[in-house]
KOLZAFI-913420 format. One line per field, with one value per residue (C-alpha): residue in three letters; x, y, z. Coordinates in Angstrom, 2 decimals, always signed. Example, Ala and Ser with C-alpha at 12.3 -4.5 7.8 and 13.67 -1.06 7.14 Angstrom:
# KOLZAFI-913420
rest	ALA, SER
X	+12.30, +13.67
Y	-4.50, -1.06
Z	+7.80, +7.14
This chain:
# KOLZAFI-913420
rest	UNK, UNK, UNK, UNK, UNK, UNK, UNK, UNK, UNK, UNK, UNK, UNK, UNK, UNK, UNK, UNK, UNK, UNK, UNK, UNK, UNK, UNK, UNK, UNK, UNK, UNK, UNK, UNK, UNK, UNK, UNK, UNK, UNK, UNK, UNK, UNK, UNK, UNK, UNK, UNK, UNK, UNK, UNK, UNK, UNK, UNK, UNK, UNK, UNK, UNK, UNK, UNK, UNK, UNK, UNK, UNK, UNK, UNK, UNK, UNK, UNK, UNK, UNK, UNK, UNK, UNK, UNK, UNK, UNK, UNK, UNK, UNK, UNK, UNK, UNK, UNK, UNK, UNK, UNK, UNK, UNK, UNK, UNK, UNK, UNK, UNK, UNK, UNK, UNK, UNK, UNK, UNK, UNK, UNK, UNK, UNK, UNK, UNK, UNK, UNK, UNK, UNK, UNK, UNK, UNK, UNK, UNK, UNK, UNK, UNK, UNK, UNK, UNK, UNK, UNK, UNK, UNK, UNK, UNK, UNK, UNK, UNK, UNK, UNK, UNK, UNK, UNK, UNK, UNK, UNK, UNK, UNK, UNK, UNK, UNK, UNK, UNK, UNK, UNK, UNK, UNK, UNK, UNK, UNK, UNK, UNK, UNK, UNK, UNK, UNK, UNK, UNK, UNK, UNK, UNK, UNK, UNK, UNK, UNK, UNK, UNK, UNK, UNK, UNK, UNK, UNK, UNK, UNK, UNK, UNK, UNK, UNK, UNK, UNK, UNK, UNK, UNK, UNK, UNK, UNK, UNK, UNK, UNK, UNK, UNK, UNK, UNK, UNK, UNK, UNK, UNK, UNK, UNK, UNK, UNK, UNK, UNK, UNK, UNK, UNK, UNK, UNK, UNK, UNK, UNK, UNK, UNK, UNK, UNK, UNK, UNK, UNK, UNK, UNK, UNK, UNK, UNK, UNK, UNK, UNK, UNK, UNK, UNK, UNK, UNK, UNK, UNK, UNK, UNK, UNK, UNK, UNK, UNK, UNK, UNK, UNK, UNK, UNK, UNK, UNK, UNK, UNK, UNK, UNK, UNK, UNK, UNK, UNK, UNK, UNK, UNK, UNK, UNK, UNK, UNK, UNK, UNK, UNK, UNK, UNK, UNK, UNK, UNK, UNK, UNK, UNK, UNK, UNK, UNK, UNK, UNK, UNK, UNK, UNK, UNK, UNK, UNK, UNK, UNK, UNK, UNK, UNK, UNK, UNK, UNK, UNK, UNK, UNK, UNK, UNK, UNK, UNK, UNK, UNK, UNK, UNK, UNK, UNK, UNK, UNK, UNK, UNK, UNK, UNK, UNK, UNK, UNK, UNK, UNK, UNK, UNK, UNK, UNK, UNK, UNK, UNK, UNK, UNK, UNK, UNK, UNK, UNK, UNK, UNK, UNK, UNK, UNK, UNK, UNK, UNK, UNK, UNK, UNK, UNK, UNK, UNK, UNK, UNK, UNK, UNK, UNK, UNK, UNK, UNK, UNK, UNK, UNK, UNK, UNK, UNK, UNK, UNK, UNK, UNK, UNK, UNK, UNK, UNK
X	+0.00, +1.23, +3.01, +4.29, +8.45, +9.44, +12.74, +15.32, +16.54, +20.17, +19.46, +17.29, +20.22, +22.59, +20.93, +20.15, +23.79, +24.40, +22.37, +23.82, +26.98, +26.38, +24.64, +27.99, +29.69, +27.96, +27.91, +31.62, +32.06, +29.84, +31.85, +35.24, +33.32, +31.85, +34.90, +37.83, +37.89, +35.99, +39.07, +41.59, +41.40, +39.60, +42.09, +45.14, +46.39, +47.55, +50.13, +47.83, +45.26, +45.20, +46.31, +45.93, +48.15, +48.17, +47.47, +45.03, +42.83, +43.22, +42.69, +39.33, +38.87, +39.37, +37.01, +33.91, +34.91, +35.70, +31.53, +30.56, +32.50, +30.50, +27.03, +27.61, +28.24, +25.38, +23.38, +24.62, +23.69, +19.91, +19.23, +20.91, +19.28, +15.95, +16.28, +17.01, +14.51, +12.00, +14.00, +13.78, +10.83, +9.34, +12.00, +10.67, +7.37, +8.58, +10.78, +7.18, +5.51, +8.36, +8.84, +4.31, +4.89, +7.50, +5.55, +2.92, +0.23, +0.24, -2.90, -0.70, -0.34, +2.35, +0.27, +2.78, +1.58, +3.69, +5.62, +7.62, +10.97, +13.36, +11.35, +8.38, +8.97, +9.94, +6.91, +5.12, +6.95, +6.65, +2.99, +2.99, +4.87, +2.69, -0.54, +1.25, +2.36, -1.29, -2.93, -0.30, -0.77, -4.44, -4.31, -2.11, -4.60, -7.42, -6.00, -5.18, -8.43, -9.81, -7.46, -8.02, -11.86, -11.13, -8.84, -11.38, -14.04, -12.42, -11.02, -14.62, -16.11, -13.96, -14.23, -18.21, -18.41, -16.02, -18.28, -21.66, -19.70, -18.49, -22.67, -23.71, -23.08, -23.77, -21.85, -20.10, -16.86, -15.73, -18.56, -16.93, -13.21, -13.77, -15.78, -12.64, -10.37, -12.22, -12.26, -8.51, -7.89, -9.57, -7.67, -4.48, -5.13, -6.21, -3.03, -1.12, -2.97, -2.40, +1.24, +1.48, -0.45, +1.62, +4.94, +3.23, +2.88, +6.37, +8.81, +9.67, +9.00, +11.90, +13.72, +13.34, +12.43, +8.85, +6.76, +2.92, +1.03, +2.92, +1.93, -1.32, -1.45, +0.09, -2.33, -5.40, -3.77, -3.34, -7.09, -8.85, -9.58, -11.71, -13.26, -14.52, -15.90, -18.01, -19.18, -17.06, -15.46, -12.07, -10.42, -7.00, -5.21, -3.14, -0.17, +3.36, +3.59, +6.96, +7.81, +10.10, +8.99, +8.82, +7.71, +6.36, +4.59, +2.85, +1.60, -0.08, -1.54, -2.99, -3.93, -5.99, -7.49, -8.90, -9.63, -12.11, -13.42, -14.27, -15.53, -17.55, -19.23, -22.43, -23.43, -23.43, -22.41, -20.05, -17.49, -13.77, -11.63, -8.29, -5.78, -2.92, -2.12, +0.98, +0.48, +3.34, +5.49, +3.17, +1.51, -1.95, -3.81, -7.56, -9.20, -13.16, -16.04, -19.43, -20.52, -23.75, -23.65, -21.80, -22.84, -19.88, -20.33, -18.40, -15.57, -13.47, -14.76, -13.21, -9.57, -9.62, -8.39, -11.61, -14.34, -16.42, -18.74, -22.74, -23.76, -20.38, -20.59, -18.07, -19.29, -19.02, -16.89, -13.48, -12.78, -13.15, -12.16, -13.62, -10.73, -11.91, -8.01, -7.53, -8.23, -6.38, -2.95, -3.47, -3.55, -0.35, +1.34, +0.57, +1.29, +5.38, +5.31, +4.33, +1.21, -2.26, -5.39, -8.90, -11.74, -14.38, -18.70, -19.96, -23.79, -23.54, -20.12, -16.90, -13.73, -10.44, -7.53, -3.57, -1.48, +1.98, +5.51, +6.27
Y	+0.00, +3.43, +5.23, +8.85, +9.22, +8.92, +9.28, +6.19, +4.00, +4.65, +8.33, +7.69, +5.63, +8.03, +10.82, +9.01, +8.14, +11.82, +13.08, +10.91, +11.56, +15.65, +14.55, +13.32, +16.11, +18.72, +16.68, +16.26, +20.16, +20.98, +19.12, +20.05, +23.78, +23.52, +21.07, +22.67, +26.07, +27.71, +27.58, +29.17, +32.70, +34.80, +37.60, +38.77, +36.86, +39.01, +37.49, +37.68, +35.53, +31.42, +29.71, +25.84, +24.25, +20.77, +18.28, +20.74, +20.53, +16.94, +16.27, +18.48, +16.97, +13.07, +11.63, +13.70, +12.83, +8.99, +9.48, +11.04, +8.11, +5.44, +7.67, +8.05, +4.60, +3.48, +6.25, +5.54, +1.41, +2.32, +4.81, +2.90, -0.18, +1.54, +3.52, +0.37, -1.49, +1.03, +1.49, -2.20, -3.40, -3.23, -6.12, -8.01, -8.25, -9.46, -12.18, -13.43, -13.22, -15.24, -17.92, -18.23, -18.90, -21.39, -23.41, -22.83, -19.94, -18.27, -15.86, -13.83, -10.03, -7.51, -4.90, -2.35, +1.02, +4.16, +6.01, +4.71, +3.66, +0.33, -1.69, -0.72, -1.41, -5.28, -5.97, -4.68, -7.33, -9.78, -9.73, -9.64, -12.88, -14.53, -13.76, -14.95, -18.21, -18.64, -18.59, -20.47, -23.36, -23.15, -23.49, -26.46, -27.77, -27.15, -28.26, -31.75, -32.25, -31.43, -33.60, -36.61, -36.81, -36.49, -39.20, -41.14, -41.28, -43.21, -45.53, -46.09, -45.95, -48.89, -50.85, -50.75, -51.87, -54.94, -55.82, -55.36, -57.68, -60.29, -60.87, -60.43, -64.05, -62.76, -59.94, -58.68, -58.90, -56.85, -53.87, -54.17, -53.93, -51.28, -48.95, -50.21, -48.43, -45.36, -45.16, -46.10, -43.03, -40.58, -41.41, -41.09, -37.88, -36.64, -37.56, -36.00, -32.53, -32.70, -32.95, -30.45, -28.11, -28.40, -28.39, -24.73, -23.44, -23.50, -24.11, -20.60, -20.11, -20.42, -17.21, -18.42, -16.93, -17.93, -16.69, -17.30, -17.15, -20.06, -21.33, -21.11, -22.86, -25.86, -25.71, -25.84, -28.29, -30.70, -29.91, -30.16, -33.40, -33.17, -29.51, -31.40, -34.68, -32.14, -30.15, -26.80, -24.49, -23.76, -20.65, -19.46, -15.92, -12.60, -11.58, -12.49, -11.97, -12.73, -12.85, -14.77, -17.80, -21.73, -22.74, -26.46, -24.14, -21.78, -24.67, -26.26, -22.89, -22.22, -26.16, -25.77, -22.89, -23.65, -27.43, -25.50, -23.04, -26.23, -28.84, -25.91, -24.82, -25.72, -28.71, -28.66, -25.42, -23.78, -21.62, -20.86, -18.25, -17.77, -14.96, -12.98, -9.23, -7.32, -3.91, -1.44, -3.71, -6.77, -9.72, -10.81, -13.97, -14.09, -17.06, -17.02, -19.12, -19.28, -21.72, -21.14, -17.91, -17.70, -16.55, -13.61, -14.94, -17.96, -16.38, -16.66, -19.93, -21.13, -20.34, -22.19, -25.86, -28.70, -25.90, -25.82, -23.25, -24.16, -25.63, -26.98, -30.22, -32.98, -34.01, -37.86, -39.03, -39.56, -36.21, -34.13, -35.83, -33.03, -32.64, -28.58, -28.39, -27.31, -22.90, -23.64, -24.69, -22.07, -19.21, -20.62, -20.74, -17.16, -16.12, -17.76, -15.54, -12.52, -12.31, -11.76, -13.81, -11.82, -14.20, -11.76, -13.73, -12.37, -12.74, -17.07, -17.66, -16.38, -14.64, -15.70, -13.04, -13.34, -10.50, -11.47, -9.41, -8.64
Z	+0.00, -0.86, +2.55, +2.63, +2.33, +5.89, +7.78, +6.66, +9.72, +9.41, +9.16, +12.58, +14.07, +13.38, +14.39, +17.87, +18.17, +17.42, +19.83, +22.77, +21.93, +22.33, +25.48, +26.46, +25.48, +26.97, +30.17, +30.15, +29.82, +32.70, +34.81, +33.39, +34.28, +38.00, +39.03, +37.16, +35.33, +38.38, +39.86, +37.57, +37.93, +35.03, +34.64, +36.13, +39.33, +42.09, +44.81, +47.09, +45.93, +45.60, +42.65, +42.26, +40.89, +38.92, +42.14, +43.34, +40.00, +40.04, +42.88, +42.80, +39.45, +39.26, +41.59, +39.81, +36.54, +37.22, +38.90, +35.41, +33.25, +35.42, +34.92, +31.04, +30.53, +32.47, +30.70, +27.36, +27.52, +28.89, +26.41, +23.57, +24.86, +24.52, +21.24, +20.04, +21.01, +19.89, +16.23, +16.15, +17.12, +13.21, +12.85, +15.51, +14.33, +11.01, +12.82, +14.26, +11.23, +9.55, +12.68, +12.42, +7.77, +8.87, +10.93, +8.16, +8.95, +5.72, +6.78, +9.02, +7.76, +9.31, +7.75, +9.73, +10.00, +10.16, +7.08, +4.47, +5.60, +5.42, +7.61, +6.29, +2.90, +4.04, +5.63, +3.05, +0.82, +3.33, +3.50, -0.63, -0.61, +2.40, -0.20, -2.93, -1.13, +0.31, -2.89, -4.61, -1.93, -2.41, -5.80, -5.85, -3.08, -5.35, -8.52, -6.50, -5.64, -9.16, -10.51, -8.69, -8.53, -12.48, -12.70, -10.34, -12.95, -15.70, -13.19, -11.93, -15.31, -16.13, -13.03, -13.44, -16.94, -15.95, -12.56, -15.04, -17.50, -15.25, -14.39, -17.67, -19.13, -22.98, -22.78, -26.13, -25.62, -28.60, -27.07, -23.94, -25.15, -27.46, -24.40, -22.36, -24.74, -25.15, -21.51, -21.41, -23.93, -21.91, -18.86, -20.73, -22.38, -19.29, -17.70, -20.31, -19.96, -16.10, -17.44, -19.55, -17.19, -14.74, -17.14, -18.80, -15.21, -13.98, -17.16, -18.46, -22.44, -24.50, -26.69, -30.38, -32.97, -33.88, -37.03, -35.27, -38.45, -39.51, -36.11, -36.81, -40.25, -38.97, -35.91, -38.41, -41.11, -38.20, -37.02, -40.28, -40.46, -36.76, -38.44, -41.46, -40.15, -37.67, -40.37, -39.58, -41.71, -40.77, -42.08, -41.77, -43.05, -41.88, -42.13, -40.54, -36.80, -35.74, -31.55, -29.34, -27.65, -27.33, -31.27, -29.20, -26.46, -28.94, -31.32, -28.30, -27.33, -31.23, -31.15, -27.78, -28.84, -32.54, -31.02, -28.20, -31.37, -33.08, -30.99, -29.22, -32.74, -34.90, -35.12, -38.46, -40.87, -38.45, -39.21, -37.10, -38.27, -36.86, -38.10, -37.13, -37.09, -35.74, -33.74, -32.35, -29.62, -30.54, -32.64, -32.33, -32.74, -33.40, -32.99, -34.24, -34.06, -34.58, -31.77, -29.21, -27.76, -24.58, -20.78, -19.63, -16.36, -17.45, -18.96, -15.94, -14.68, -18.57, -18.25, -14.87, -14.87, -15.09, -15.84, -18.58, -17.99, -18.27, -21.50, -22.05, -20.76, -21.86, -25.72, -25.82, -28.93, -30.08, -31.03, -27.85, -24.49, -22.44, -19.55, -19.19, -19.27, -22.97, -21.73, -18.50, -20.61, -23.12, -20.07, -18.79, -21.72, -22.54, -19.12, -19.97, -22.98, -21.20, -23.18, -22.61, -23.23, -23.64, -23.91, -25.27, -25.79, -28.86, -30.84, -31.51, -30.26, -29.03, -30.02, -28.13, -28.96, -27.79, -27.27, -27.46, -27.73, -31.16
C-alpha cells in the first residue's frame, strides 16, 4: 500500500547516536566547568590571591569525573538499549511473522503502519509474498483435488463396466473392449494434460524466434480433419507476426485454442476463423467461431483448470475428451510468454484473442 516518504533507519540511528553523543559532550564540559575552570582565575592573578596548581585541579577533578565516566556509561547502555529497542521493534514483528509462515500460517499479515521507511517497505513485501504463497498453496490444493476426482471417474467408469460384465453371461466382448479403450484413452489424455499443465505453469517459455502465423497454419492443417468430419469451416489468413517464444509451447496454445473453437461450434455449418495481425510492440492472434452464444459470467470460470462453464458439458466421442483443461494450458502458456489472453462472448459464439511481444 502506498506510505508517505518517511525518515530512513540509518538516518534515525545516526541521528540518535548523534544526539547521545552531544549529550555526552555537553555533560563532560559541565563538569570540566563547576569542578575545574571555576578555579583558575579569570584575569590577572595578584600574589595575594590562591592559585591551584596541577594536584590541586586533580585532585578536585578526578574523583567527579571517574563518577561522570560510570554515569555516562550506564546512561549511554539504557538509552541505547531503549532507542534500540523502539527502532527495532518493526523487525521483531517481522521475525514473528516469519517464525508463524514457517511453521505454516500463511494468513498472518504484518500490515505495519507508520511512514515509508526500510522496515516498512519489508513488511510490506513480506505480506505480498505470504498472499502470494497462500494462494499459490491453495491453488495447488485445489487443482489436487480437481485432478483426482477427475482421474477417479475413468477408473470407476472402467471398473463398473467390468463388474456389469463379469454378471452379464452374454456380454459382447468386442462392445466391452472397445468402451474399455475409449475409456482407457480418456484417462491417458487426461493424464497427459495434467502434465502439460503443470509443465506450462512453472517451465519458463523459450527465446526463439517464432513466425505465429505459420503457427497457426500448422495448428489448423493438423485440425482439419476433426473440423470437417463435424461439419465446420475452418479458415486461416493474416499476415506475418513474428515474436520470441517456445515454437512447441505456442503450437499447443494455437492447437488448444482452434480445437475449443471447433468442438464448441455448430453442429453442423459452423465456421472458425483464426488470423494474425501485428500492432506497435506486438503480434496478435484471433481465434473465431461461430458456436452457441456464450454466458460472460463464465468467462473466468473457462480459463480455470476442469471448468467448462454451463452448457459446455463434456461431448461424448473420439474427437473431444472433455478434460476442461484445454483454456487452462493455453492461459499458462501465454502467461510464460508474457502475453495476454482476452476471452471476449460475442452474438452465436466467441472470439479468443492473444497479445503477445512482437
Amino acid at each position: 500500500m502506498p506510505r508517505p516518504k518517511g525518515v530512513s533507519v540509518r538516518l534515525r540511528l545516526t541521528l540518535s547516536y548523534a544526539g547521545f553523543v552531544l549529550v555526552a559532550g555537553f555533560l563532560l564540559l559541565s563538569l570540566v566547568w563547576l569542578f575545574l575552570l571555576r578555579y583558575v582565575p579569570d584575569g590577572a592573578i595578584e600574589a595575594a590571591q590562591f592559585v591551584p596548581n596541577r594536584s590541586d585541579l586533580l585532585r578536585a577533578f578526578a574523583p567527579r569525573a571517574e563518577w561522570a565516566m560510570v554515569f555516562l556509561v550506564a546512561f549511554g547502555l539504557a538509552g541505547g538499549w531503549f532507542l534500540a529497542g523502539r527502532i527495532l521493534a518493526p523487525l521483531a514483528r517481522i521475525s514473528d511473522a516469519a517464525e508463524l509462515a514457517g511453521n505454516g500460517s500463511l494468513s498472518h499479515r504484518i500490515r505495519m503502519d507508520g511512514d515509508d521507511d526500510e522496515f516498512r517497505r519489508l513488511a510490506d513485501v513480506f505480506d505480498t509474498m505470504l498472499a502470494r504463497l497462500e494462494a499459490h498453496v491453495d491453488e495447488q490444493e485445489r487443482f489436487a483435488a480437481n485432478a483426482s476426482h477427475e482421474l477417479r471417474t475413468p477408473l470407476a467408469i472402467t471398473q463398473t463396466m467390468l463388474e456389469v460384465a463379469r454378471k452379464d453371461p452374454d456380454r459382447d466382448v468386442d462392445l466391452l473392449l472397445e468402451r474399455l479403450q475409449a475409456v482407457n484413452t480418456r484417462a491417458i489424455e487426461l493424464a497427459d494434460a495434467l502434465l502439460l499443465l503443470h509443465r506450462t505453469s512453472r517451465a519458463p517459455a523459450a527465446d526463439d524466434p517464432v513466425d505465429l502465423s505459420l503457427v497457426a497454419e500448422e495448428a489448423a492443417e493438423n485440425l482439419l480433419p476433426l473440423a470437417e468430419r463435424r461439419g465446420v469451416s475452418l479458415e486461416v489468413g493474416g499476415v506475418a507476426a513474428p515474436c520470441r517464444g517456445s515454437e512447441a509451447l505456442l503450437l499447443q496454445l494455437t492447437t488448444n485454442l482452434v480445437h475449443n473453437a471447433v468442438v464448441h461450434n455448430l453442429p453442423v455449418g459452423g465456421t472458425v476463423t483464426v488470423t494474425t495481425a501485428t500492432e506497435p510492440g506486438a503480434v496478435l492472434l484471433r481465434v473465431e467461431n461461430t458456436g452457441p452464444e456464450l454466458d460472460a459470467a463464465d468467462i473466468p470460470v473457462l480459463l480455470e483448470p476442469f471448468q467448462r462453464g454451463r452448457g459446455r458439458a463434456r461431448t461424448p466421442g473420439a474427437d473431444h475428451a472433455g478434460t476442461g483443461l484445454g483454456l487452462a494450458i493455453a492461459q499458462n502458456i501465454v502467461t510464460a510468454h508474457r502475453g495476454e489472453l482476452r476471452f471476449v462472448p460475442q452474438a452465436g459464439g466467441a472470439v479468443v484473442t492473444v497479445r503477445l511481444p512482437a
